[in-house]
PDBQT receptor file of N, H, CA, C and O in Angstrom, charges set to zero:
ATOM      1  N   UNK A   1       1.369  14.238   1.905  1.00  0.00    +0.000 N 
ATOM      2  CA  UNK A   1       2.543  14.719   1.178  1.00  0.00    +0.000 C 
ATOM      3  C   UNK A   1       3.706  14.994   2.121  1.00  0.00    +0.000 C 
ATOM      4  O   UNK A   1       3.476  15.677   3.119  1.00  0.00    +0.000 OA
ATOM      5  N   UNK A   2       5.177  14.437   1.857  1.00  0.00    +0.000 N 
ATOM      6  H   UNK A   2       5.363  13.882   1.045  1.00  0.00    +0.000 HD
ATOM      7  CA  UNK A   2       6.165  14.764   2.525  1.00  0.00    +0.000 C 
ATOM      8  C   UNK A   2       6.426  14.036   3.559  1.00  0.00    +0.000 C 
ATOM      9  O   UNK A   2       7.391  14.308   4.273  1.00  0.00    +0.000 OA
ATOM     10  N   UNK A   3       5.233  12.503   3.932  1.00  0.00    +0.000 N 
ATOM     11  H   UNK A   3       4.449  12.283   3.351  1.00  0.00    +0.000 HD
ATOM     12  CA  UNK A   3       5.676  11.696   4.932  1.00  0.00    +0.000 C 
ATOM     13  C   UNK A   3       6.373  10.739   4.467  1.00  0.00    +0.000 C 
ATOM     14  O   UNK A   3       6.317  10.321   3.310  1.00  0.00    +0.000 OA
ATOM     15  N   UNK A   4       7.101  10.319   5.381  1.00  0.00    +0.000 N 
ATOM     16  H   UNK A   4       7.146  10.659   6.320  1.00  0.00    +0.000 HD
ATOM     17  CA  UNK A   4       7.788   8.825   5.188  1.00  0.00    +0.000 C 
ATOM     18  C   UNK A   4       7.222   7.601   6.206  1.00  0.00    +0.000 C 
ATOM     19  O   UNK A   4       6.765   7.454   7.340  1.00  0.00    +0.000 OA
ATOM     20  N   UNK A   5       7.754   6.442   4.401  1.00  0.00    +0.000 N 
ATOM     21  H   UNK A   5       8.125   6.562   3.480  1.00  0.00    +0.000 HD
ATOM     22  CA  UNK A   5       7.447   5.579   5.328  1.00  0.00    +0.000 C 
ATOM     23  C   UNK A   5       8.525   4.064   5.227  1.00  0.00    +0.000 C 
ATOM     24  O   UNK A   5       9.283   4.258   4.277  1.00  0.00    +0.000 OA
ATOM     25  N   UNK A   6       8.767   2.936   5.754  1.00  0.00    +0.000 N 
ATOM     26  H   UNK A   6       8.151   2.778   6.526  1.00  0.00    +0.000 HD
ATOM     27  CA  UNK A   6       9.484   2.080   5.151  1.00  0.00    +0.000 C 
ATOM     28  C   UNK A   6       8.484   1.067   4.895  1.00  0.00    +0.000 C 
ATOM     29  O   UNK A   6       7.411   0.921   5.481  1.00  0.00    +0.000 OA
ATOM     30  N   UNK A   7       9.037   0.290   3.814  1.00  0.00    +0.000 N 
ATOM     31  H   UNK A   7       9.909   0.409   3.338  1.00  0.00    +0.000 HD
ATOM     32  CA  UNK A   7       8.101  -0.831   3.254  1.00  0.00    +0.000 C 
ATOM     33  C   UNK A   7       9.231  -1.246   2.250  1.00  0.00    +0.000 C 
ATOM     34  O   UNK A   7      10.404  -0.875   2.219  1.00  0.00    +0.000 OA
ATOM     35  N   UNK A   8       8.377  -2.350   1.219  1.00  0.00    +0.000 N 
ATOM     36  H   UNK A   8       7.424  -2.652   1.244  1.00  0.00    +0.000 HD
ATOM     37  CA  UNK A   8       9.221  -2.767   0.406  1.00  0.00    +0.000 C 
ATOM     38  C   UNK A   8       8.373  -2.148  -1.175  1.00  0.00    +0.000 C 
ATOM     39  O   UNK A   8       7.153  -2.048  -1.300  1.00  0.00    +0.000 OA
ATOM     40  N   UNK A   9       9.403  -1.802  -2.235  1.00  0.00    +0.000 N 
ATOM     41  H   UNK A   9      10.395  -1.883  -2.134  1.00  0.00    +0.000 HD
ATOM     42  CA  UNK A   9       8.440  -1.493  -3.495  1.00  0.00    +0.000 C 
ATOM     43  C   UNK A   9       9.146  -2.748  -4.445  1.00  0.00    +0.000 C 
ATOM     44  O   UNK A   9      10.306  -2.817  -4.853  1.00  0.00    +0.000 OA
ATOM     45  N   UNK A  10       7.933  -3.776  -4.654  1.00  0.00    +0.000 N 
ATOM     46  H   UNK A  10       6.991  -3.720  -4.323  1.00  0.00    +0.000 HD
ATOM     47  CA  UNK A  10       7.701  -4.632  -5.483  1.00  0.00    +0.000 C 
ATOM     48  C   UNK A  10       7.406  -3.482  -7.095  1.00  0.00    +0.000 C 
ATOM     49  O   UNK A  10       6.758  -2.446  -7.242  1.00  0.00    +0.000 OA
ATOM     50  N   UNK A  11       8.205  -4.281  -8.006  1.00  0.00    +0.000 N 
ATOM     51  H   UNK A  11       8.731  -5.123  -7.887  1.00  0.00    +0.000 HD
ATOM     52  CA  UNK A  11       7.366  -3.556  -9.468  1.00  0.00    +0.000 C 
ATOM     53  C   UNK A  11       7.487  -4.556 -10.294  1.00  0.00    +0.000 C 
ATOM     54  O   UNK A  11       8.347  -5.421 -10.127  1.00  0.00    +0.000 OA
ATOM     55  N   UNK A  12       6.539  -4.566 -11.407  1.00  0.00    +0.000 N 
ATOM     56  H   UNK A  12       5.840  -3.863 -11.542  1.00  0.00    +0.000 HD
ATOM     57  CA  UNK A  12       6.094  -5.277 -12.430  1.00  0.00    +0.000 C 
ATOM     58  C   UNK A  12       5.477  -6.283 -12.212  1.00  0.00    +0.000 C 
ATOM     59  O   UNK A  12       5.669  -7.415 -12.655  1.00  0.00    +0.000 OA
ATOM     60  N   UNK A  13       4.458  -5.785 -11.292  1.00  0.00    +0.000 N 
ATOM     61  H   UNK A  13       4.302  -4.865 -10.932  1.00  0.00    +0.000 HD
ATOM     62  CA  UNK A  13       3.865  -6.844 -10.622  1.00  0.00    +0.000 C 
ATOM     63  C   UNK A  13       2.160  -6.743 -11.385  1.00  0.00    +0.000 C 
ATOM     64  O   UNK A  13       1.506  -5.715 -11.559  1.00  0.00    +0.000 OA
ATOM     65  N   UNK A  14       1.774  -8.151 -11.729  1.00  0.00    +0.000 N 
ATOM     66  H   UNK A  14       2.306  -8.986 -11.587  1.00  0.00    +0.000 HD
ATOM     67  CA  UNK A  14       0.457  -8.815 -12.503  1.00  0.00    +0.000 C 
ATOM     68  C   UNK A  14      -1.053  -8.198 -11.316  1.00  0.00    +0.000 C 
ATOM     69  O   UNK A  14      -1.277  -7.764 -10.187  1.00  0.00    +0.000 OA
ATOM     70  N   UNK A  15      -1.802  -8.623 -12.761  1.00  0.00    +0.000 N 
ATOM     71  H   UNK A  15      -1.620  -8.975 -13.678  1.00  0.00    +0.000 HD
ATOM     72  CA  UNK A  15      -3.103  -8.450 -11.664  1.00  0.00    +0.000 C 
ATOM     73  C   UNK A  15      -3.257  -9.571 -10.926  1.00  0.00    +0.000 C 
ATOM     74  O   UNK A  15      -3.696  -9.351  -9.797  1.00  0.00    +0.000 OA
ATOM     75  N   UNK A  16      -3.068 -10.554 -11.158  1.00  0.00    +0.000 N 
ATOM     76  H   UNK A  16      -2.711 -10.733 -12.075  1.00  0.00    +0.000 HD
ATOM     77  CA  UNK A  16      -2.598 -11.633 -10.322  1.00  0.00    +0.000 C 
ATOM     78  C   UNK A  16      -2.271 -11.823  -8.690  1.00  0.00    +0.000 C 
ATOM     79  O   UNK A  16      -2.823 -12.377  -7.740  1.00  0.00    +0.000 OA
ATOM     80  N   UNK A  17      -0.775 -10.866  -8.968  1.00  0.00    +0.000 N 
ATOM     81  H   UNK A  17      -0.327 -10.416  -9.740  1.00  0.00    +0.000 HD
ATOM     82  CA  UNK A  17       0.020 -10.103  -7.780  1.00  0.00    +0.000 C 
ATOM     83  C   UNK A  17      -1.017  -9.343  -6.889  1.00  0.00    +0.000 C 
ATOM     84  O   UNK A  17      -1.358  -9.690  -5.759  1.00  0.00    +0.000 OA
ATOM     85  N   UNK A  18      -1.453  -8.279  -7.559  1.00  0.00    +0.000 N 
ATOM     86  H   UNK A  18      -1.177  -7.996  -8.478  1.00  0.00    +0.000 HD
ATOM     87  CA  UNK A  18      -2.697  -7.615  -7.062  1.00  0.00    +0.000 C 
ATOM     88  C   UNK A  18      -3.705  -8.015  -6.256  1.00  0.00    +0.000 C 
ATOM     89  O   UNK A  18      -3.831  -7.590  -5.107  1.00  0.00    +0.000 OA
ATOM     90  N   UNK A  19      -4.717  -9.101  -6.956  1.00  0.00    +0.000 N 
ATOM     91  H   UNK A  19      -4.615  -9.446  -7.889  1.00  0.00    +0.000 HD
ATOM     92  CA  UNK A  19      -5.621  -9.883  -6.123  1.00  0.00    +0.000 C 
ATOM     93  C   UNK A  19      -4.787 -10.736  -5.137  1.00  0.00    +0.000 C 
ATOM     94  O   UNK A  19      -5.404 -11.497  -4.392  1.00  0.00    +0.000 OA
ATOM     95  N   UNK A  20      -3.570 -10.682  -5.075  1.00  0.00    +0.000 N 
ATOM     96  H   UNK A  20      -3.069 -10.063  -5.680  1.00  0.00    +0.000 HD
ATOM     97  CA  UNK A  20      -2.834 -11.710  -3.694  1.00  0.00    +0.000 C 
ATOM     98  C   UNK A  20      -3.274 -10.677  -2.622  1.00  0.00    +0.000 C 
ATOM     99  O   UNK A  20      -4.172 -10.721  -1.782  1.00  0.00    +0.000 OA
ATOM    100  N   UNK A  21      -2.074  -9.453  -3.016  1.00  0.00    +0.000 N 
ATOM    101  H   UNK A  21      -1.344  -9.417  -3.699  1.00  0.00    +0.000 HD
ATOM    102  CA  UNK A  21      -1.949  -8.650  -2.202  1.00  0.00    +0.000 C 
ATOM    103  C   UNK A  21      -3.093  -7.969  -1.616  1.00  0.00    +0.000 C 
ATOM    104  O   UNK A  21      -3.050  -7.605  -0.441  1.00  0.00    +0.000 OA
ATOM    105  N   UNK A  22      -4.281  -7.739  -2.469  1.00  0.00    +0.000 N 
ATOM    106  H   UNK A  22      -4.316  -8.035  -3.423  1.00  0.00    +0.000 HD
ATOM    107  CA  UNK A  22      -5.520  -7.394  -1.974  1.00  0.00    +0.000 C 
ATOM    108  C   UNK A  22      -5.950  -8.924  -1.450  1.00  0.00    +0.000 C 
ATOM    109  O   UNK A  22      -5.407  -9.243  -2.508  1.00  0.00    +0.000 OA
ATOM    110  N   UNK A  23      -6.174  -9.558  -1.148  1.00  0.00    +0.000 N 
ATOM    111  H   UNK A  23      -6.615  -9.299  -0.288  1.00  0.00    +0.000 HD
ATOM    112  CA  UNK A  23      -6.187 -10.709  -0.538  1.00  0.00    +0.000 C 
ATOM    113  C   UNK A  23      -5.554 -10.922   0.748  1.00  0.00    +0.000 C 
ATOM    114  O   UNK A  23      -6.248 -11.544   1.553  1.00  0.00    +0.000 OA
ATOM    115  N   UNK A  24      -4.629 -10.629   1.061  1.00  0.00    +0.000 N 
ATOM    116  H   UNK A  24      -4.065 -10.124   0.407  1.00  0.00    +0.000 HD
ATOM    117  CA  UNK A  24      -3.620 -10.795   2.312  1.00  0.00    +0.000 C 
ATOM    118  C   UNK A  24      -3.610  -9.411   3.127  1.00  0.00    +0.000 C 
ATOM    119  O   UNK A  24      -3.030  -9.282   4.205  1.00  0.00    +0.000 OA
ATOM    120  N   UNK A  25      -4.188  -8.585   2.599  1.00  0.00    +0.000 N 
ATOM    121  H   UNK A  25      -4.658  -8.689   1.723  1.00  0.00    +0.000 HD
ATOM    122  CA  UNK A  25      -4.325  -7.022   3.520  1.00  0.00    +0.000 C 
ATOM    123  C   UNK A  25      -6.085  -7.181   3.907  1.00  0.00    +0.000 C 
ATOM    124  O   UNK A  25      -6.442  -6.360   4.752  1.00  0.00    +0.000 OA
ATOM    125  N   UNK A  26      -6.954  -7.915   3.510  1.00  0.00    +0.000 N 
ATOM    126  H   UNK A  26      -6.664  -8.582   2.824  1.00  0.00    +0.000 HD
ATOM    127  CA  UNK A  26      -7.906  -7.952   3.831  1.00  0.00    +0.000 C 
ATOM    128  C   UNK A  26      -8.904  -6.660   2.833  1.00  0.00    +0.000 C 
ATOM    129  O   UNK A  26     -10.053  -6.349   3.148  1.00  0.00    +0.000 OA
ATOM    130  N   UNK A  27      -8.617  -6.432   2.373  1.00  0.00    +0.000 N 
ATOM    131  H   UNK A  27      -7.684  -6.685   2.118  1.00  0.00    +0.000 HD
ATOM    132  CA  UNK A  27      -9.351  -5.469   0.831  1.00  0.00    +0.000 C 
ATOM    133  C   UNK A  27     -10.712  -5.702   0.990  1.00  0.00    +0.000 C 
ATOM    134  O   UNK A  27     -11.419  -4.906   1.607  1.00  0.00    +0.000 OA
ATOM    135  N   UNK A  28     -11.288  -7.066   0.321  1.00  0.00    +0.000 N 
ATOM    136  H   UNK A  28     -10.713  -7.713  -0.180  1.00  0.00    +0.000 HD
ATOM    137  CA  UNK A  28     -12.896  -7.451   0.561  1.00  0.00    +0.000 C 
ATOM    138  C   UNK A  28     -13.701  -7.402   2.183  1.00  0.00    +0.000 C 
ATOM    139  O   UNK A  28     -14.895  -7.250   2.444  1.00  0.00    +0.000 OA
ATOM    140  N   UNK A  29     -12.485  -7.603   3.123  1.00  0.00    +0.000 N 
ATOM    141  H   UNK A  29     -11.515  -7.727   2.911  1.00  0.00    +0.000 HD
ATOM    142  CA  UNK A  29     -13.251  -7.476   4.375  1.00  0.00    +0.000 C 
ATOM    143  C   UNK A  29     -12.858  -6.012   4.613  1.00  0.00    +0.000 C 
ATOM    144  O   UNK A  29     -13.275  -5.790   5.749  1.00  0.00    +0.000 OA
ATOM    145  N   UNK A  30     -12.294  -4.924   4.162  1.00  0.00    +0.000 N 
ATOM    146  H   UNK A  30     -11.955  -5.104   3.239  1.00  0.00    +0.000 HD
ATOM    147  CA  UNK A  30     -12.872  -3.512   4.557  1.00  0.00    +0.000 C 
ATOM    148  C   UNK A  30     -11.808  -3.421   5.885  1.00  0.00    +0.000 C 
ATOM    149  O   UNK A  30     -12.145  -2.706   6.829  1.00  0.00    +0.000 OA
ATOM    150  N   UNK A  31     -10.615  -4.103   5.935  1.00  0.00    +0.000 N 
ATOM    151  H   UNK A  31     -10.340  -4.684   5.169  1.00  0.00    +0.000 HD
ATOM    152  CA  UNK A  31      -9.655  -3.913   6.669  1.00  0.00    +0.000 C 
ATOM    153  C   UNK A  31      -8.555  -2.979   6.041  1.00  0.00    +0.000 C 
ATOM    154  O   UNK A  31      -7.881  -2.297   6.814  1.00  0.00    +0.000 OA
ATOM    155  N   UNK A  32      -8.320  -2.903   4.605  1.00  0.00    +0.000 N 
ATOM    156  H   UNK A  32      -8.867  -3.457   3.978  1.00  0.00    +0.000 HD
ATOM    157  CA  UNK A  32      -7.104  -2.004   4.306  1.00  0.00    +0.000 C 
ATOM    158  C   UNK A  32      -7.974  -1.749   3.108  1.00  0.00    +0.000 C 
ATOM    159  O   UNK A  32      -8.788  -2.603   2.755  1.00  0.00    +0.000 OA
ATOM    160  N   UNK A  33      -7.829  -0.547   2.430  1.00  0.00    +0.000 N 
ATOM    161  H   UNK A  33      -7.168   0.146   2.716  1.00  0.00    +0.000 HD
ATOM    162  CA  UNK A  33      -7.589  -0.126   1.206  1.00  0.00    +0.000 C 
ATOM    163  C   UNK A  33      -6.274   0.117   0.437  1.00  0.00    +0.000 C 
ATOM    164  O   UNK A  33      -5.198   0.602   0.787  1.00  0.00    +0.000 OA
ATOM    165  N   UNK A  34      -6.712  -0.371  -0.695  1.00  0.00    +0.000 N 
ATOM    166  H   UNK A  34      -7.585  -0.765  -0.979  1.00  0.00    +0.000 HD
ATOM    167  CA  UNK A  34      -5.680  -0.157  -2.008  1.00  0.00    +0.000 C 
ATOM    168  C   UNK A  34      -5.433   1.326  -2.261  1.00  0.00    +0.000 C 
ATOM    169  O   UNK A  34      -6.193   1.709  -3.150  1.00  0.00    +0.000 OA
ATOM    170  N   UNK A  35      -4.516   2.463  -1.725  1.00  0.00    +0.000 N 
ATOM    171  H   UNK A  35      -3.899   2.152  -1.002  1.00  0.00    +0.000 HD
ATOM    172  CA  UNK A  35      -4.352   3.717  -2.961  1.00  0.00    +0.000 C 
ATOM    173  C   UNK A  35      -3.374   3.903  -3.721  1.00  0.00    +0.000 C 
ATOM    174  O   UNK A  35      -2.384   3.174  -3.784  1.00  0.00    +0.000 OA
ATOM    175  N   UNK A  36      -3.589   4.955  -4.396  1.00  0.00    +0.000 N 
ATOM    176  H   UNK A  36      -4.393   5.547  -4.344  1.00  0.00    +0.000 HD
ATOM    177  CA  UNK A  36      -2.190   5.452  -5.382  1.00  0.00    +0.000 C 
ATOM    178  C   UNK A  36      -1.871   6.536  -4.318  1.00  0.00    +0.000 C 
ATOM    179  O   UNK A  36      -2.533   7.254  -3.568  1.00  0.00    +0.000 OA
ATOM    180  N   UNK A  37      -0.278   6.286  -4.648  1.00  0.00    +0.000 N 
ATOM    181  H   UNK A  37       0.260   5.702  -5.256  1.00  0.00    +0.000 HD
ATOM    182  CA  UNK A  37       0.504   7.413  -3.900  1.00  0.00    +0.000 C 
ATOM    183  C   UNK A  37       2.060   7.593  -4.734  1.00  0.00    +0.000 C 
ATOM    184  O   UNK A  37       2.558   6.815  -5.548  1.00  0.00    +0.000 OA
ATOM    185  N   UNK A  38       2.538   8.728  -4.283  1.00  0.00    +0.000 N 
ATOM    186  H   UNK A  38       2.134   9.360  -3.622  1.00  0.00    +0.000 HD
ATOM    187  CA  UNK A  38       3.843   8.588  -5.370  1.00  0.00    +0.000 C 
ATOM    188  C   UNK A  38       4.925   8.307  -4.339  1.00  0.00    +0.000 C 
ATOM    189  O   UNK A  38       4.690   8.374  -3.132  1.00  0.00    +0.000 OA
ATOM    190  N   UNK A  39       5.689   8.105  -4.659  1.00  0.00    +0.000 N 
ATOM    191  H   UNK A  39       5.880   8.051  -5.640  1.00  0.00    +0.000 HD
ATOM    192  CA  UNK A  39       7.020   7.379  -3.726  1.00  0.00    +0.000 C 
ATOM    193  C   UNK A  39       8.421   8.195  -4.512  1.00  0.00    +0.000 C 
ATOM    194  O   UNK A  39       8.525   8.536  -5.691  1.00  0.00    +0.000 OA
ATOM    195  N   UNK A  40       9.333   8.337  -3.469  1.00  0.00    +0.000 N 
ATOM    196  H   UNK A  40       9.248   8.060  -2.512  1.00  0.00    +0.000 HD
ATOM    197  CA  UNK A  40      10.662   8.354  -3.707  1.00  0.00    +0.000 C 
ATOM    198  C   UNK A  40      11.308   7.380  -2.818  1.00  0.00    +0.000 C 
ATOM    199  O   UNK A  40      10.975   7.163  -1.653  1.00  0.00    +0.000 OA
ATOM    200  N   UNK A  41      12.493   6.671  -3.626  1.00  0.00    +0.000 N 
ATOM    201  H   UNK A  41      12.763   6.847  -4.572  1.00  0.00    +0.000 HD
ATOM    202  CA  UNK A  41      13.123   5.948  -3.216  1.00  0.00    +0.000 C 
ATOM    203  C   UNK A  41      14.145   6.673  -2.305  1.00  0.00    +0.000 C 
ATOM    204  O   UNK A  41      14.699   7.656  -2.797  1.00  0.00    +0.000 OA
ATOM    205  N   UNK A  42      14.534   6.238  -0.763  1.00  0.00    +0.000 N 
ATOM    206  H   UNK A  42      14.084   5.439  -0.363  1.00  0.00    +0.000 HD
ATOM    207  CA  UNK A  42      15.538   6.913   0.262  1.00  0.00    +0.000 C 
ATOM    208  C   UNK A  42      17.520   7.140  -0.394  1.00  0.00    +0.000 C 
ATOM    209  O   UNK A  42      18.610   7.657  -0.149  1.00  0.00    +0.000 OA
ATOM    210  N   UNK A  43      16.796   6.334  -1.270  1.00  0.00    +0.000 N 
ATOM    211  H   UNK A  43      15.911   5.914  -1.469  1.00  0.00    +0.000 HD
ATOM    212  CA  UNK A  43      18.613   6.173  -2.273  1.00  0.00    +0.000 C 
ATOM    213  C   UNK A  43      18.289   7.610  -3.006  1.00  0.00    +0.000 C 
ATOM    214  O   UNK A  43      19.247   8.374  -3.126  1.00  0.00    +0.000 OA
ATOM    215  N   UNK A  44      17.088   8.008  -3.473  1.00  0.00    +0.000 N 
ATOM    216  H   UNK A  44      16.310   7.387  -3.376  1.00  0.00    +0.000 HD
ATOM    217  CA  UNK A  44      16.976   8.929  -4.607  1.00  0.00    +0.000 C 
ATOM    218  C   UNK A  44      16.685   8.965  -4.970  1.00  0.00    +0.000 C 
ATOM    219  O   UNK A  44      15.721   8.231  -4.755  1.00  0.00    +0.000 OA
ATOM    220  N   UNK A  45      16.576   9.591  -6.120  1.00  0.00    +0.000 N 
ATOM    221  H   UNK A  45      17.359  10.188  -6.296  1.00  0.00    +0.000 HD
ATOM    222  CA  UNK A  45      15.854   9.327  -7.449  1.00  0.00    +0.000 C 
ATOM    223  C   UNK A  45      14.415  10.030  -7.941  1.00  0.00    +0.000 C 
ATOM    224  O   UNK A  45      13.624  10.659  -7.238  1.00  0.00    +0.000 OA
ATOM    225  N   UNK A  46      14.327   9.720  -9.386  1.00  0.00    +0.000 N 
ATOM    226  H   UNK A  46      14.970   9.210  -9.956  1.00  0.00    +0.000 HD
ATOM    227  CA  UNK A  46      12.503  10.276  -9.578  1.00  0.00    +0.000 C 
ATOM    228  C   UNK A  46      11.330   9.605  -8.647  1.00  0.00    +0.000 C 
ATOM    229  O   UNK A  46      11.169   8.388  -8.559  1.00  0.00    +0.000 OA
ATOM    230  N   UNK A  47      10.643  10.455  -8.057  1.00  0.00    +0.000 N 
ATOM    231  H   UNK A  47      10.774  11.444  -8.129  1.00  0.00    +0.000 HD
ATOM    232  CA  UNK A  47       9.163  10.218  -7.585  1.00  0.00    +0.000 C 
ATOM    233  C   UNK A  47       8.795   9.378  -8.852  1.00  0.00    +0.000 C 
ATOM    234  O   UNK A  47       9.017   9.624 -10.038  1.00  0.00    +0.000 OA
ATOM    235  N   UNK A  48       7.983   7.999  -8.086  1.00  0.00    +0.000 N 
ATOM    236  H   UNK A  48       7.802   7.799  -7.123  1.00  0.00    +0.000 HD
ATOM    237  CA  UNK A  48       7.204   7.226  -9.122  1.00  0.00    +0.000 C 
ATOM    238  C   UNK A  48       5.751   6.961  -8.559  1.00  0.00    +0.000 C 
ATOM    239  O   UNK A  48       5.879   7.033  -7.337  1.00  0.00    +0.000 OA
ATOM    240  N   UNK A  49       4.533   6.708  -8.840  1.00  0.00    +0.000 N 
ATOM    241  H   UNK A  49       4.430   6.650  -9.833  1.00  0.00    +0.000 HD
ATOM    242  CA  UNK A  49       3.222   6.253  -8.641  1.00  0.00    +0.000 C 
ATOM    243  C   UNK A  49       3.390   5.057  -8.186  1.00  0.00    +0.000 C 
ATOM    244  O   UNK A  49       4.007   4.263  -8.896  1.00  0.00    +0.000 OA
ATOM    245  N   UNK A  50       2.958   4.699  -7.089  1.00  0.00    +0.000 N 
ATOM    246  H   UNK A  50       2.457   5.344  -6.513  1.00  0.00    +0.000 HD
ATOM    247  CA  UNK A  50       2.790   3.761  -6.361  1.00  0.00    +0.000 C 
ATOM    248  C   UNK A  50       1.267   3.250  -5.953  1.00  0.00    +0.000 C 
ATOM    249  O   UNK A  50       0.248   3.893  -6.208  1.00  0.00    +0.000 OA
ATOM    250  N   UNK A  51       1.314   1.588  -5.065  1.00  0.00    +0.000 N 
ATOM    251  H   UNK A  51       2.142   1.066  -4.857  1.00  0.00    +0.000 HD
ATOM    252  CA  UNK A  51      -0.044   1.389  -4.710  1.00  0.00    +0.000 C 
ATOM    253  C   UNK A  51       0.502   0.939  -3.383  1.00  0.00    +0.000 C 
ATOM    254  O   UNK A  51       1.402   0.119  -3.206  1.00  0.00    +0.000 OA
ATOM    255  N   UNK A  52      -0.510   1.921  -2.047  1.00  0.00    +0.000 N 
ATOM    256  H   UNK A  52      -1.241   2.588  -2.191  1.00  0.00    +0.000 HD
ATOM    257  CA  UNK A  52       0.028   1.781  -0.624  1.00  0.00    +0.000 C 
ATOM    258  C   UNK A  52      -1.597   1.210  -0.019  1.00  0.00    +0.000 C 
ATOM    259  O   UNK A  52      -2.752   1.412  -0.394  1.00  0.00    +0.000 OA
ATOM    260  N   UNK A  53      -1.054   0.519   0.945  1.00  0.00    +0.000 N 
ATOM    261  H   UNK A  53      -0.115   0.356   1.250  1.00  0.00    +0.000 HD
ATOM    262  CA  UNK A  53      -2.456  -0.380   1.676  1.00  0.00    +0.000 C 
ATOM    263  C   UNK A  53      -2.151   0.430   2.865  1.00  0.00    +0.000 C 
ATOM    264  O   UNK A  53      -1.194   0.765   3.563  1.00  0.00    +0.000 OA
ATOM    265  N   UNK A  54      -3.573   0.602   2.750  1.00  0.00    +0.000 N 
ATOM    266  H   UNK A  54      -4.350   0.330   2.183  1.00  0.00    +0.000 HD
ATOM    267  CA  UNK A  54      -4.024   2.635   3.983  1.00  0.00    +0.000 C 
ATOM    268  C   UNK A  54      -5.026   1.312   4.968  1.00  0.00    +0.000 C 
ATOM    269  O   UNK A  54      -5.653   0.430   4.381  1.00  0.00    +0.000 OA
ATOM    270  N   UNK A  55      -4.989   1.425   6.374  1.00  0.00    +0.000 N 
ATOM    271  H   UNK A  55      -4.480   2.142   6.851  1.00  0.00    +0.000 HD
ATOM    272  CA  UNK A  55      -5.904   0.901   7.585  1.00  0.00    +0.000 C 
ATOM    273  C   UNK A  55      -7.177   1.662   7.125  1.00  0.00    +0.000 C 
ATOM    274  O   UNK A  55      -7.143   2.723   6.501  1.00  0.00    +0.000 OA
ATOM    275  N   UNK A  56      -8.270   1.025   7.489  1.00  0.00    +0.000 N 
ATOM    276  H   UNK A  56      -8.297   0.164   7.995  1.00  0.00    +0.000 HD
ATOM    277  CA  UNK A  56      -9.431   1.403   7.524  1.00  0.00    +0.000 C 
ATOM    278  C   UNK A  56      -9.997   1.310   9.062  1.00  0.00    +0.000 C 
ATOM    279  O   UNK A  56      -9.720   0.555   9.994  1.00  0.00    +0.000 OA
ATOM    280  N   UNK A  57     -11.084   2.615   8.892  1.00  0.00    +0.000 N 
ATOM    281  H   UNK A  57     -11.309   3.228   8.135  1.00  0.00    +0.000 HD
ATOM    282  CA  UNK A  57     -11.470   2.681  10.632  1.00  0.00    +0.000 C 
ATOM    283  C   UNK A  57     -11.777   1.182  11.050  1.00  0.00    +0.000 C 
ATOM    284  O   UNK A  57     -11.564   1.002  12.249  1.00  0.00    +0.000 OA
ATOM    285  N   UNK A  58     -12.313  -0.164  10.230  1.00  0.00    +0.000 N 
ATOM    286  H   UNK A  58     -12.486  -0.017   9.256  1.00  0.00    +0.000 HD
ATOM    287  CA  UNK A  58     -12.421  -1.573  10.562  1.00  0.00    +0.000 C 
ATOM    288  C   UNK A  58     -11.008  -1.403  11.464  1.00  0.00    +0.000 C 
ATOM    289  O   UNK A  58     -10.819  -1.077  12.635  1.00  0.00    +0.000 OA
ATOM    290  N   UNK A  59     -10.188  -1.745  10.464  1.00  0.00    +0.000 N 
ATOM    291  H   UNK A  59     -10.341  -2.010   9.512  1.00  0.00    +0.000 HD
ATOM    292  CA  UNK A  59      -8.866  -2.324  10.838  1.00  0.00    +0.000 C 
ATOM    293  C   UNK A  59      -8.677  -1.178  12.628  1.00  0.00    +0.000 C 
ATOM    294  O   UNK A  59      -8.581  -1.467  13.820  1.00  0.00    +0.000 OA
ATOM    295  N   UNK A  60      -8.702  -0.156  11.995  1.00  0.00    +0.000 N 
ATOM    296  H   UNK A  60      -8.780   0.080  11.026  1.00  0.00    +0.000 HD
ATOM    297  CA  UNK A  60      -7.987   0.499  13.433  1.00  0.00    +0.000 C 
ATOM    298  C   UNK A  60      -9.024   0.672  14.829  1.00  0.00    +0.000 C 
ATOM    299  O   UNK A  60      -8.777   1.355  15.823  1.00  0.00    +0.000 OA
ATOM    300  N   UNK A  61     -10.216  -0.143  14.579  1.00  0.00    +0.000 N 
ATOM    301  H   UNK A  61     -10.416  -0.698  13.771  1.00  0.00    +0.000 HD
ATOM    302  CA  UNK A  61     -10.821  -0.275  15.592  1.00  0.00    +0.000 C 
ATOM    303  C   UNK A  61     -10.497  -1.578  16.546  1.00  0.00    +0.000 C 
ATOM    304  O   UNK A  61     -10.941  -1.700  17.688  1.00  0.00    +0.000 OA
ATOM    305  N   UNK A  62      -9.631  -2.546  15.870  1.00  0.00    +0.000 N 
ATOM    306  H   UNK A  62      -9.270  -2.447  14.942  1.00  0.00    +0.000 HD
ATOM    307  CA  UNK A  62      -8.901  -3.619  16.511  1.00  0.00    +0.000 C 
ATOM    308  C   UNK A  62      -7.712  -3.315  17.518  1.00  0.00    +0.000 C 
ATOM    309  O   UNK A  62      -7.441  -3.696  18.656  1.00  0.00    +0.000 OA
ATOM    310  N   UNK A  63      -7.092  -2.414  16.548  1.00  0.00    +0.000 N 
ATOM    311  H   UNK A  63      -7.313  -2.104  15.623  1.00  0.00    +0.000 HD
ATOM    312  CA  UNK A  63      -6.027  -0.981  17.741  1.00  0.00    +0.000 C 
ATOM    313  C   UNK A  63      -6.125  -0.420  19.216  1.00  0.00    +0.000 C 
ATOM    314  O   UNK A  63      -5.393  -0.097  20.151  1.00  0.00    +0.000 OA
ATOM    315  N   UNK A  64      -7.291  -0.487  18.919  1.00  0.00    +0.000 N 
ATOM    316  H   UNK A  64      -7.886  -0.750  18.159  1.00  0.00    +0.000 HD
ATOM    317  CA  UNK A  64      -7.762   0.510  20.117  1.00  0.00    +0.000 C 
ATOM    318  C   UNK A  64      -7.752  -0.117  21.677  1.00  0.00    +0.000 C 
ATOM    319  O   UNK A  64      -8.097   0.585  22.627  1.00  0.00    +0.000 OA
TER     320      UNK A  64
């Protein structure tokens, strides 16, 4: 709560979209997870529910 971060927020996006994006972060190989998180936009505005791809100890053992 209360961090920032930059990225891009795609919306109205298919399950389709979904299985890409879980696809290209590595999801099935246990490199990123999918969560919900809420977002404010840096322009403003209402907090909305979001889906953010979090590293997994996999992924951040490549880091090291």
């Amino acid at each position: 709560p209360g961090r920032q971060a930059e990225g891009l927020l795609y919306r109205h996006l298919t399950a389709t979209d979904y299985d890409r994006l879980d696809a290209y972060a590595g999801v099935a190989e246990a490199l990123y997870c999918r969560r919900r998180a809420d977002a404010r936009p840096a322009a403003g505005g209402a907090a909305e529910p979001v889906f953010v791809y979090l590293p997994t100890g996999r992924a951040m053992r490549g880091y090291r």
